[in-house]
PDB file of N, CA, C and O in Angstrom, chain B, residues numbered from 101:
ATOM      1  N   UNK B 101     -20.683 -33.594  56.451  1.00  0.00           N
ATOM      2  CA  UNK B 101     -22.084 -33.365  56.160  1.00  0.00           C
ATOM      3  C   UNK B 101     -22.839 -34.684  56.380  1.00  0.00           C
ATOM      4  O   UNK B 101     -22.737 -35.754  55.779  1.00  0.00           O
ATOM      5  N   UNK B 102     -23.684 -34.287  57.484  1.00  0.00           N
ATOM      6  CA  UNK B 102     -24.758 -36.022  57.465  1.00  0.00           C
ATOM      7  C   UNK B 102     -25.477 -35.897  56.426  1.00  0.00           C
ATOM      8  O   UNK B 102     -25.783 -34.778  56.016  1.00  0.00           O
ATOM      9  N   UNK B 103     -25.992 -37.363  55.633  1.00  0.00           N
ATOM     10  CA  UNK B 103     -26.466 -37.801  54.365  1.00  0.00           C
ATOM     11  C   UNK B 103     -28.051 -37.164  54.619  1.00  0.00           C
ATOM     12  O   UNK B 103     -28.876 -36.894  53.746  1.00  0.00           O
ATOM     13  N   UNK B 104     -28.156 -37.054  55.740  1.00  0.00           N
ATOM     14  CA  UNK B 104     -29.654 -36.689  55.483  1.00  0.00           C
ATOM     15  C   UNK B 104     -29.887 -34.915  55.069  1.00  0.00           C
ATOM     16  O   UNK B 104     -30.916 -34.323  54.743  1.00  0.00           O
ATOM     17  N   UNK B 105     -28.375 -34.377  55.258  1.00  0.00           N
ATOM     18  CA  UNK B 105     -28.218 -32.627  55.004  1.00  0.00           C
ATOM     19  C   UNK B 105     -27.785 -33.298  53.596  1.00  0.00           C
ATOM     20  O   UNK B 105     -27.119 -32.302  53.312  1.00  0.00           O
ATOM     21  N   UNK B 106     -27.648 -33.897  52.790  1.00  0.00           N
ATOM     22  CA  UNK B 106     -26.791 -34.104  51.460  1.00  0.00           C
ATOM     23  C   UNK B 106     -27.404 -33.796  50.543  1.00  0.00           C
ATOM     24  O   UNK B 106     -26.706 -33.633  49.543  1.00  0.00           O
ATOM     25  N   UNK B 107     -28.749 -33.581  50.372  1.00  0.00           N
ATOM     26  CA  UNK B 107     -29.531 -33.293  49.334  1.00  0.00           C
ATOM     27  C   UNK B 107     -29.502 -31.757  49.224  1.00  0.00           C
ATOM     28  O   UNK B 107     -29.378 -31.213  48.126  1.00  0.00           O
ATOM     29  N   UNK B 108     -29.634 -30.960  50.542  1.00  0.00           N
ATOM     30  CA  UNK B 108     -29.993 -29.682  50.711  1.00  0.00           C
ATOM     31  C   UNK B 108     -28.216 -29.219  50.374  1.00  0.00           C
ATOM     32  O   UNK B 108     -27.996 -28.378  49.502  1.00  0.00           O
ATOM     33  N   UNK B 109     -27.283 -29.732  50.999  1.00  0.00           N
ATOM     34  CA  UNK B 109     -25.883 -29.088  50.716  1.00  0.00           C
ATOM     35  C   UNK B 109     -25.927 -29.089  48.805  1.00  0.00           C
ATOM     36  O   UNK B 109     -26.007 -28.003  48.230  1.00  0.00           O
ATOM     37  N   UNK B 110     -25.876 -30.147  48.152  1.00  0.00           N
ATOM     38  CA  UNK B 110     -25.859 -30.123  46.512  1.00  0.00           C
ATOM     39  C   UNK B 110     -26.740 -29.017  46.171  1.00  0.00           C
ATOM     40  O   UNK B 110     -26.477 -28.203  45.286  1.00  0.00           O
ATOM     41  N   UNK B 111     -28.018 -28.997  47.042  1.00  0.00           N
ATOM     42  CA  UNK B 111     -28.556 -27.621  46.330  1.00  0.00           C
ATOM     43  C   UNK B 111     -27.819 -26.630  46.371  1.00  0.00           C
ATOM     44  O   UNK B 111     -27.513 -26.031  45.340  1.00  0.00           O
ATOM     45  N   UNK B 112     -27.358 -26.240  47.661  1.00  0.00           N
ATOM     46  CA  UNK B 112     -26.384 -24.717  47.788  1.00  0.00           C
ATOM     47  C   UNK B 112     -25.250 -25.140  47.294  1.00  0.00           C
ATOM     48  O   UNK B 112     -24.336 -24.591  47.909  1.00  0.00           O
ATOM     49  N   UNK B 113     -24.920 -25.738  46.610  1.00  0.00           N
ATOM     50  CA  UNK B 113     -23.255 -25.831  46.075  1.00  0.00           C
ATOM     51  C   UNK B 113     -23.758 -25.447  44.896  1.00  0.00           C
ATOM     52  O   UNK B 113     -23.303 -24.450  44.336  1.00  0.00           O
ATOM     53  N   UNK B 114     -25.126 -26.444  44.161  1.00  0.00           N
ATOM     54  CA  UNK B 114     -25.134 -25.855  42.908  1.00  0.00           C
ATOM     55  C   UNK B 114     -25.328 -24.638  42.729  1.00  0.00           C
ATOM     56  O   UNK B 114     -24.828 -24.210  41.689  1.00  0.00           O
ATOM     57  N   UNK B 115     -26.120 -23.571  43.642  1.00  0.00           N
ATOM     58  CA  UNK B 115     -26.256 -22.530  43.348  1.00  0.00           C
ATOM     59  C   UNK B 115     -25.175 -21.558  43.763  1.00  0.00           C
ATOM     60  O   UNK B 115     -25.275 -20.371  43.455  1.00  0.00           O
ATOM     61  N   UNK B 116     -24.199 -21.993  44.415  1.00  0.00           N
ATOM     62  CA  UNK B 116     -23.165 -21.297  44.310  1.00  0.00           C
ATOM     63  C   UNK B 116     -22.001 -21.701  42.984  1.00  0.00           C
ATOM     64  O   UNK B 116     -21.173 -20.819  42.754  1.00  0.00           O
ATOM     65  N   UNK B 117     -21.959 -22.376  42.532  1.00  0.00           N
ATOM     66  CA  UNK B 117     -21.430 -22.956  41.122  1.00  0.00           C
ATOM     67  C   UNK B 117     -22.353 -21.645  40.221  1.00  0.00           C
ATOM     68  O   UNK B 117     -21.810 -20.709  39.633  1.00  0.00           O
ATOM     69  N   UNK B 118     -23.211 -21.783  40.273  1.00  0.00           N
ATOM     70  CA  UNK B 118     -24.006 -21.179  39.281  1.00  0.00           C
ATOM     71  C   UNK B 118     -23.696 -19.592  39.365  1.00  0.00           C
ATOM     72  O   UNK B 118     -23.888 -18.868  38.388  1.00  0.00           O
ATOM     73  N   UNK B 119     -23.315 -19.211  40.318  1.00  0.00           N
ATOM     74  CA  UNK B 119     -23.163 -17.677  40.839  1.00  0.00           C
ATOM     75  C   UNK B 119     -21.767 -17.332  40.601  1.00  0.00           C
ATOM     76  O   UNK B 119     -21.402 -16.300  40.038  1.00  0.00           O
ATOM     77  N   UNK B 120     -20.863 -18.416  41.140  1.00  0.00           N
ATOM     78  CA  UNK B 120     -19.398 -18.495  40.560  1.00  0.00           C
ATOM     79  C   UNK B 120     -18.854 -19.745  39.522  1.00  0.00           C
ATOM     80  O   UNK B 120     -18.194 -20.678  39.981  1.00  0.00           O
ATOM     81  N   UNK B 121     -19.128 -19.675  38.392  1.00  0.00           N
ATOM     82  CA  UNK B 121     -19.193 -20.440  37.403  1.00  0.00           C
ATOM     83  C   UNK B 121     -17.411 -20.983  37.441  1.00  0.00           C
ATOM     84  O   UNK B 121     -17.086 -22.168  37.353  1.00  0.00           O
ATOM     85  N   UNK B 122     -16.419 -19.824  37.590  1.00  0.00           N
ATOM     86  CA  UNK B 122     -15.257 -19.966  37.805  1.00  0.00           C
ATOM     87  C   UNK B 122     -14.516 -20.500  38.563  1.00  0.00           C
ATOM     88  O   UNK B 122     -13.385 -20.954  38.391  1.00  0.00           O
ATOM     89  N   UNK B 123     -15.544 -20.423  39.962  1.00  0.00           N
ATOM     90  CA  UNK B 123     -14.358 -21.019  40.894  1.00  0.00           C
ATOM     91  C   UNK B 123     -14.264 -22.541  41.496  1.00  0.00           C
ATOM     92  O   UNK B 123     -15.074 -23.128  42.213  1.00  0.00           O
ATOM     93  N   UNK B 124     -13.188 -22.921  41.044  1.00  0.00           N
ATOM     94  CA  UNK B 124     -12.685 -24.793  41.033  1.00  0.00           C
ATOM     95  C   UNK B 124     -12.792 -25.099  42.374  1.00  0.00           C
ATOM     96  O   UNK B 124     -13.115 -26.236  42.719  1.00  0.00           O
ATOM     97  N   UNK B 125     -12.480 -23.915  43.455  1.00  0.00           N
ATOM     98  CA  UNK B 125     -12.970 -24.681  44.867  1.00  0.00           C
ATOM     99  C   UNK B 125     -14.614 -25.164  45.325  1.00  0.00           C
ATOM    100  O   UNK B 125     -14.950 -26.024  46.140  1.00  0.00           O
ATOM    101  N   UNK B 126     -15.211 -24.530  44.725  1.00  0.00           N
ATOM    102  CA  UNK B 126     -17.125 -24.347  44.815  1.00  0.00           C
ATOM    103  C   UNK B 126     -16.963 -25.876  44.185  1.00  0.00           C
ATOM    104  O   UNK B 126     -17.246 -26.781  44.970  1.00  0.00           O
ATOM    105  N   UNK B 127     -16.559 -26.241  42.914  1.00  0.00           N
ATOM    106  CA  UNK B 127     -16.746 -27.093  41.655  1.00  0.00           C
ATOM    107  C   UNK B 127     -16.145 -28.471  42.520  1.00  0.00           C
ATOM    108  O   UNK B 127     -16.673 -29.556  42.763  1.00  0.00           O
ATOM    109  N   UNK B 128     -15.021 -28.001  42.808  1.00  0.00           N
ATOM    110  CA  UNK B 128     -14.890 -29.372  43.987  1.00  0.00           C
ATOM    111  C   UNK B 128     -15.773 -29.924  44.717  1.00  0.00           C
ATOM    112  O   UNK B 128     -16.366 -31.002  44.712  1.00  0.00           O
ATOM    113  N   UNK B 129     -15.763 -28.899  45.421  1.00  0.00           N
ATOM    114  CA  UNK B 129     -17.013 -29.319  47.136  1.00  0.00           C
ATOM    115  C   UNK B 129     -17.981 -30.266  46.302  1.00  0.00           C
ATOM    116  O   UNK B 129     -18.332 -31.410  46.593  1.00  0.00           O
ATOM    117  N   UNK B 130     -18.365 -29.407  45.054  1.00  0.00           N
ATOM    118  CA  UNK B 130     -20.015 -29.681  44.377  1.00  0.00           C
ATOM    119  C   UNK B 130     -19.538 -31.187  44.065  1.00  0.00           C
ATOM    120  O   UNK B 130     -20.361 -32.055  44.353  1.00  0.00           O
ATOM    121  N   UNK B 131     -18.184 -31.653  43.454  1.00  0.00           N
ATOM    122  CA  UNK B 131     -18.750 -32.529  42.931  1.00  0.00           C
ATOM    123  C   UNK B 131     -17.842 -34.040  44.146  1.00  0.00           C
ATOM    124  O   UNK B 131     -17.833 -35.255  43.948  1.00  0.00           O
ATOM    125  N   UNK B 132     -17.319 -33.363  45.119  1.00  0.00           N
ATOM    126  CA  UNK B 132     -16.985 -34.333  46.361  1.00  0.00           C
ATOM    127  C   UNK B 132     -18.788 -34.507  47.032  1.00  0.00           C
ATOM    128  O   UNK B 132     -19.286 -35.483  47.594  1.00  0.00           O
ATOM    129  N   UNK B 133     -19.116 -33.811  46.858  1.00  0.00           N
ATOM    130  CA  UNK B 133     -20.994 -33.579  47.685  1.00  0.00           C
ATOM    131  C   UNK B 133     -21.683 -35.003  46.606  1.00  0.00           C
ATOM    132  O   UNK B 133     -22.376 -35.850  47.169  1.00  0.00           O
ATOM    133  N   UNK B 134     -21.452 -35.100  45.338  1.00  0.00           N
ATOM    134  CA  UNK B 134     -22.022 -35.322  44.727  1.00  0.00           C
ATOM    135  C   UNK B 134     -21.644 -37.230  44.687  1.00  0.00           C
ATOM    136  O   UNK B 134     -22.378 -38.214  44.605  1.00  0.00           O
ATOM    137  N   UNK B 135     -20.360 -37.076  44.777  1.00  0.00           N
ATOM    138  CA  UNK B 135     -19.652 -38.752  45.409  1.00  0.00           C
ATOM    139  C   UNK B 135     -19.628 -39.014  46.296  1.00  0.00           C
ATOM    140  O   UNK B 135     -18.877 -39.959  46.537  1.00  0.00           O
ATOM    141  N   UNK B 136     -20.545 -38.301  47.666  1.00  0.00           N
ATOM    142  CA  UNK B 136     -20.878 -38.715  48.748  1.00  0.00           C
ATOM    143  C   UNK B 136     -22.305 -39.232  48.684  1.00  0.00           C
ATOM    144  O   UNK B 136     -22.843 -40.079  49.398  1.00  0.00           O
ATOM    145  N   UNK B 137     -22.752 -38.597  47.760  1.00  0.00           N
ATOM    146  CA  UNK B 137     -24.398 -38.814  47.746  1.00  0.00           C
ATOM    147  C   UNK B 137     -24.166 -40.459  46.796  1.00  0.00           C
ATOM    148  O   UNK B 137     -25.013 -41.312  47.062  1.00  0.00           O
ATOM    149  N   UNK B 138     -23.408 -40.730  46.077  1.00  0.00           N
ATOM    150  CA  UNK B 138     -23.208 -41.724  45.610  1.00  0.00           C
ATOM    151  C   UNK B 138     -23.690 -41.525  43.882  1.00  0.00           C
ATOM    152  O   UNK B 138     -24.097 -42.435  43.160  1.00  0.00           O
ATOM    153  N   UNK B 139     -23.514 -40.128  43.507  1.00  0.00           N
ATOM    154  CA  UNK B 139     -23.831 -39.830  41.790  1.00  0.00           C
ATOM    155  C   UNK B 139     -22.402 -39.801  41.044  1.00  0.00           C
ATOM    156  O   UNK B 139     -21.907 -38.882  40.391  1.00  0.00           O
ATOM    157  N   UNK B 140     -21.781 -41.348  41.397  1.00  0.00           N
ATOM    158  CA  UNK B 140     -20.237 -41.331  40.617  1.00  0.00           C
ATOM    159  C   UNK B 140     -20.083 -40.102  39.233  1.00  0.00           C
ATOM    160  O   UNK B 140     -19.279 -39.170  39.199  1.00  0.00           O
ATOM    161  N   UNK B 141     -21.098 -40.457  38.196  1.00  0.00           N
ATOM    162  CA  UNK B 141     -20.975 -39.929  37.025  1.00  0.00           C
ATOM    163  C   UNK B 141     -20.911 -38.482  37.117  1.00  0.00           C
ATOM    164  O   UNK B 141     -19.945 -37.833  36.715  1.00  0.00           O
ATOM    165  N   UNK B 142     -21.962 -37.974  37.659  1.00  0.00           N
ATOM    166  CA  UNK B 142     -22.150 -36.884  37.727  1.00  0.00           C
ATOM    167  C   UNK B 142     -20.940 -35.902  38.638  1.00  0.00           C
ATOM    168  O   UNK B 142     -20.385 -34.824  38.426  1.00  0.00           O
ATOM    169  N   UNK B 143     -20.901 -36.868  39.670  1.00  0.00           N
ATOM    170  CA  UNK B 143     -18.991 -36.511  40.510  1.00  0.00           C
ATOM    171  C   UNK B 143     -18.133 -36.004  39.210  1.00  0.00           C
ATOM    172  O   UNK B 143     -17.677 -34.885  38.975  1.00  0.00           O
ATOM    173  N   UNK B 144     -18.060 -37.442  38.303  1.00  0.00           N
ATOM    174  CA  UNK B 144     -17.020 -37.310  37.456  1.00  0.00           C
ATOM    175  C   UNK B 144     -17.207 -36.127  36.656  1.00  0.00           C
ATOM    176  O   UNK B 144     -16.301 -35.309  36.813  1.00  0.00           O
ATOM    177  N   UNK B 145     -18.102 -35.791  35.851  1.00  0.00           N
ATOM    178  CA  UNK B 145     -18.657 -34.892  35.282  1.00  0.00           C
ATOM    179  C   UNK B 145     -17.999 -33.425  35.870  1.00  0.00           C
ATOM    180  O   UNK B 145     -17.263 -32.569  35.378  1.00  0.00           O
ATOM    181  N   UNK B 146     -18.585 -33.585  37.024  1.00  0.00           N
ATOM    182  CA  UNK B 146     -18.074 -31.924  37.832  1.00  0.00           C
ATOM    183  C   UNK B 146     -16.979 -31.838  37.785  1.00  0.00           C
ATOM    184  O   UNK B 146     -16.469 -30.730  37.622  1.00  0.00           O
ATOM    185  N   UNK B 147     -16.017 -33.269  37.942  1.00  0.00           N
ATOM    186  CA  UNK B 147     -14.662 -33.062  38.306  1.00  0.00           C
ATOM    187  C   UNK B 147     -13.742 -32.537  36.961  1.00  0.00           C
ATOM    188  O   UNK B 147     -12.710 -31.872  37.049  1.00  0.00           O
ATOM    189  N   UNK B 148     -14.379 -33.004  35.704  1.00  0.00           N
ATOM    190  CA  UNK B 148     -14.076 -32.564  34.306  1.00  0.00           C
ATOM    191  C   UNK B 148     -13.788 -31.094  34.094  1.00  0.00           C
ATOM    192  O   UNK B 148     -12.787 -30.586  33.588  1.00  0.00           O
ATOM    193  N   UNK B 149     -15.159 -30.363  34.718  1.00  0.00           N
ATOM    194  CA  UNK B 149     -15.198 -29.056  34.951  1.00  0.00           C
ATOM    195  C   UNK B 149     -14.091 -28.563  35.689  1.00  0.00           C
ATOM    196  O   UNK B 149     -13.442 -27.613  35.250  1.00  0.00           O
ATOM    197  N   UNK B 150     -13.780 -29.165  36.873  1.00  0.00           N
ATOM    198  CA  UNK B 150     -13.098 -28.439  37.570  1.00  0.00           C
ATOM    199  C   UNK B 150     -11.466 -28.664  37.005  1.00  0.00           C
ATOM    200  O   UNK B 150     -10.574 -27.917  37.407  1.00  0.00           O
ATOM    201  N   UNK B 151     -11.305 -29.334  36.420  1.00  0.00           N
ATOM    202  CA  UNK B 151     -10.193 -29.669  35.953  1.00  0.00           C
ATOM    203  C   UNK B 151      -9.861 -28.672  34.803  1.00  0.00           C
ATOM    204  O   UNK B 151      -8.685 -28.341  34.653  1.00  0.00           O
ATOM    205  N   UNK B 152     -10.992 -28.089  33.842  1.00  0.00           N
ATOM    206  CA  UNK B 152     -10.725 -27.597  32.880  1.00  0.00           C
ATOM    207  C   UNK B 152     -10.547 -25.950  33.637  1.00  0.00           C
ATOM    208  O   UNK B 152      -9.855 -25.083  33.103  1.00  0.00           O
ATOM    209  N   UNK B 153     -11.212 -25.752  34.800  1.00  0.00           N
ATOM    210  CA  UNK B 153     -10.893 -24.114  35.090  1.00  0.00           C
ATOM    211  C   UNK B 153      -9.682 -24.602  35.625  1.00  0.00           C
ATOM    212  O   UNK B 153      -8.739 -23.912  35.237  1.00  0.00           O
ATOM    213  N   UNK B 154      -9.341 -25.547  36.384  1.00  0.00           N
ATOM    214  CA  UNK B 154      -7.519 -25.126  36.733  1.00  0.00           C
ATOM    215  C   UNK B 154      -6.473 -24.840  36.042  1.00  0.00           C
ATOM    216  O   UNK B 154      -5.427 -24.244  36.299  1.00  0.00           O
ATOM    217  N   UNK B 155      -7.056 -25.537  34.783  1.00  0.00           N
ATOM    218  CA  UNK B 155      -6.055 -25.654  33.786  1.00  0.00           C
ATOM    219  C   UNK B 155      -6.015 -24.372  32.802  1.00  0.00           C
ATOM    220  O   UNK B 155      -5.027 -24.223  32.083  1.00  0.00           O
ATOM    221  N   UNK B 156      -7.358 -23.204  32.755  1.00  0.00           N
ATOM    222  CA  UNK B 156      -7.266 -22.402  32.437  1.00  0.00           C
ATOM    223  C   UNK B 156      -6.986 -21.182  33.363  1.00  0.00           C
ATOM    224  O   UNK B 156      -7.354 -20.092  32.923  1.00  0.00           O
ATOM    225  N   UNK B 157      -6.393 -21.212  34.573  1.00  0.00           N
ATOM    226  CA  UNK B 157      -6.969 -20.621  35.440  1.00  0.00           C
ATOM    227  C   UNK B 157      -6.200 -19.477  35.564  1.00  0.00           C
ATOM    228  O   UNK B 157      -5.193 -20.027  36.009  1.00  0.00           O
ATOM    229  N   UNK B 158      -5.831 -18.010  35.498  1.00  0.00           N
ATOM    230  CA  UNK B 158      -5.217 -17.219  35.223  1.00  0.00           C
ATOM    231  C   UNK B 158      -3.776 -17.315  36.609  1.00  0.00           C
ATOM    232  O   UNK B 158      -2.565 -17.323  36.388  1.00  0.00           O
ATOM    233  N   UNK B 159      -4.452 -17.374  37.913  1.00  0.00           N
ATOM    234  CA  UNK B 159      -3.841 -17.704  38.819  1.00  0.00           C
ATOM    235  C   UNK B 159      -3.695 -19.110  39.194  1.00  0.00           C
ATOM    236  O   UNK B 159      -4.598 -19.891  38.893  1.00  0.00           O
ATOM    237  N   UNK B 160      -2.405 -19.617  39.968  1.00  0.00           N
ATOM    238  CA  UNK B 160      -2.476 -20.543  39.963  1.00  0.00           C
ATOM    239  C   UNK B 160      -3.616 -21.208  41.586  1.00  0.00           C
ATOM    240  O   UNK B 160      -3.545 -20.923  42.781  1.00  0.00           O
ATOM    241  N   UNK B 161      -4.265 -21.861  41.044  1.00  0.00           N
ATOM    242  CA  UNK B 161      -5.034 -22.532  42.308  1.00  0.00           C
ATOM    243  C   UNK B 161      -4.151 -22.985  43.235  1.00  0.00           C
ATOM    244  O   UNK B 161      -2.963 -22.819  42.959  1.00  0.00           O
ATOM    245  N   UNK B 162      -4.535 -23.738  44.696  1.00  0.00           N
ATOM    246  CA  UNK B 162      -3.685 -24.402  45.540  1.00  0.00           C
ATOM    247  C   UNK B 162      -3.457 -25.701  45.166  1.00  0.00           C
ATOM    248  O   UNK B 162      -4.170 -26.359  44.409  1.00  0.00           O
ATOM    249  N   UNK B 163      -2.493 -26.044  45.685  1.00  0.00           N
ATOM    250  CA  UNK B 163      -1.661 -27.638  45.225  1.00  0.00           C
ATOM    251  C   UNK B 163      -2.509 -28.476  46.259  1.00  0.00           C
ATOM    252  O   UNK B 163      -2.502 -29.673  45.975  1.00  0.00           O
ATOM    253  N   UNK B 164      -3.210 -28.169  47.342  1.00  0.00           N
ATOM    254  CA  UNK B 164      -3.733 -28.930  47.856  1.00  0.00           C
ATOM    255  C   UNK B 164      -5.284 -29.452  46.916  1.00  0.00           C
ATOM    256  O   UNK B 164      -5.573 -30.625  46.678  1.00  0.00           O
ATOM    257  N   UNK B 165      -6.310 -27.929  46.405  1.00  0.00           N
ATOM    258  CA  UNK B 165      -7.423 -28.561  45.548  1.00  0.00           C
ATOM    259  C   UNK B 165      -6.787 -29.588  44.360  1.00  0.00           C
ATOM    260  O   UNK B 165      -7.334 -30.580  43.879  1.00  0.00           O
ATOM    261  N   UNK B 166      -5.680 -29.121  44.098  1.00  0.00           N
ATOM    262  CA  UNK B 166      -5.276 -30.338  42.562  1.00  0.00           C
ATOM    263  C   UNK B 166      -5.329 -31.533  42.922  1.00  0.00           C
ATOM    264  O   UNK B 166      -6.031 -32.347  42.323  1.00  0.00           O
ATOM    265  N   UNK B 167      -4.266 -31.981  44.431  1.00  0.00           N
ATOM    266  CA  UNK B 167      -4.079 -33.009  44.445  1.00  0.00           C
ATOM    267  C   UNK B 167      -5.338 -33.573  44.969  1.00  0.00           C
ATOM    268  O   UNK B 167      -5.439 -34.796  44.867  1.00  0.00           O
ATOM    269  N   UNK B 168      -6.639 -32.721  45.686  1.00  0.00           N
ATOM    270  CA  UNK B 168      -7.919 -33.603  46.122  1.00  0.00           C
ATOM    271  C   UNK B 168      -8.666 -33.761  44.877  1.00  0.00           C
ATOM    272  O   UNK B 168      -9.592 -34.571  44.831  1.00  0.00           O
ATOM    273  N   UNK B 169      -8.334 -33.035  43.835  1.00  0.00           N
ATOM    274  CA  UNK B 169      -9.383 -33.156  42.367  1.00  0.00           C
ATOM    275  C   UNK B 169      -8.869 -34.484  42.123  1.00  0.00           C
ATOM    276  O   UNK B 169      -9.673 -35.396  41.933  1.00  0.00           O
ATOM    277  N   UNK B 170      -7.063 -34.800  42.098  1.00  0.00           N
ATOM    278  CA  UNK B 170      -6.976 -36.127  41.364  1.00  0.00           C
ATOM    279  C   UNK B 170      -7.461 -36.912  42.257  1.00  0.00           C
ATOM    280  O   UNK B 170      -8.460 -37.513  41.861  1.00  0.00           O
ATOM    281  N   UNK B 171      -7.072 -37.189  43.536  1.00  0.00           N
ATOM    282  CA  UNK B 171      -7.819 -38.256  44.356  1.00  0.00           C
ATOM    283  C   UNK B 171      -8.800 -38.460  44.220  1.00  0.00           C
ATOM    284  O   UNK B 171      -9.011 -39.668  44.107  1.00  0.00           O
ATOM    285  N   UNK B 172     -10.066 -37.547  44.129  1.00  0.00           N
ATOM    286  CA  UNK B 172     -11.317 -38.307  43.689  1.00  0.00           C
ATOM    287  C   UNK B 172     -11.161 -38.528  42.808  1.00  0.00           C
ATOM    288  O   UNK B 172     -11.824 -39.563  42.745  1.00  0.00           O
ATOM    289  N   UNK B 173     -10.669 -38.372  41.675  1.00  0.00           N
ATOM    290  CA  UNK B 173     -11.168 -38.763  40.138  1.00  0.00           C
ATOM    291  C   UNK B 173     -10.442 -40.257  40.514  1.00  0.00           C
ATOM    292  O   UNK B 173     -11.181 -41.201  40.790  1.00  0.00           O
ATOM    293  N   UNK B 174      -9.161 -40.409  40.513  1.00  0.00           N
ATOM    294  CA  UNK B 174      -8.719 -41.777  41.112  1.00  0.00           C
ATOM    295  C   UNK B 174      -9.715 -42.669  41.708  1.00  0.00           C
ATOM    296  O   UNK B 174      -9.892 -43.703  41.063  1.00  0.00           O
ATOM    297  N   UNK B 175     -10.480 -42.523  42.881  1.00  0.00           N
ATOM    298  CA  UNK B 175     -11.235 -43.301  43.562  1.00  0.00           C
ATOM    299  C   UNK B 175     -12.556 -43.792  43.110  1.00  0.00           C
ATOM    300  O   UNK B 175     -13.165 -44.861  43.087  1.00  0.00           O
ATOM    301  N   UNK B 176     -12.800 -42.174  42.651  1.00  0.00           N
ATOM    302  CA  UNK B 176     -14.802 -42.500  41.662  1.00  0.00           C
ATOM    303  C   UNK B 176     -14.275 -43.504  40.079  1.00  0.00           C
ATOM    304  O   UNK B 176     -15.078 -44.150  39.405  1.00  0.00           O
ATOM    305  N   UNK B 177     -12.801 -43.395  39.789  1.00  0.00           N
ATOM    306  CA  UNK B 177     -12.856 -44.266  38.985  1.00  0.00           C
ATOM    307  C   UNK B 177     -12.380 -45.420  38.849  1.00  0.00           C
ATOM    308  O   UNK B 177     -12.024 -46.002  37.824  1.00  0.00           O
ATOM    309  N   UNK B 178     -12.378 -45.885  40.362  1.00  0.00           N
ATOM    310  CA  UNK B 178     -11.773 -47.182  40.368  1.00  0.00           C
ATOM    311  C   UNK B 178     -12.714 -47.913  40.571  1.00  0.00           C
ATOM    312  O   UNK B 178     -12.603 -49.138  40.599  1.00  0.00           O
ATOM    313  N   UNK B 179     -14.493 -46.885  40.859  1.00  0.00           N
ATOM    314  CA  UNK B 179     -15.238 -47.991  41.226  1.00  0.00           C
ATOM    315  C   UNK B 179     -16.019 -48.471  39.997  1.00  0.00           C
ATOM    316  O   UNK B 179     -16.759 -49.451  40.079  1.00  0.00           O
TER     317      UNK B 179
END
């Protein structure tokens, strides 16, 4: 996504978050969108979320979203 689409992509992520409150892949994107735009906290924030639906998540999610949830949280918190 070029930075100058980055404002308009966070809009449609949030409103797809908002439509699927549940799903940890939307909650990702939203909050990888959100550590591109450079809103560490708010990254982190989302990533909280998304962490708490995996962990409740009736099915199991893919091993690939887990291991990109920890990598960002790793990286947004090393800075």
């Amino acid at each position: 996504m070029e930075s100058n689409q980055l404002p308009r992509g966070i809009q449609l992520l949030r409103q797809a978050v908002s439509q699927q409150p549940d799903n940890p892949v939307i909650g990702y994107h939203l909050a990888a969108a959100y550590a591109k735009a450079g809103q560490r906290e708010t990254a982190l924030q989302q990533l909280s979320v998304v962490t708490r639906l995996i962990n409740v998540a009736q099915s199991k999610p893919p091993a690939s979203l887990v291991e990109d949830v920890k990598k960002l949280q790793q990286r947004l918190q090393q800075k």
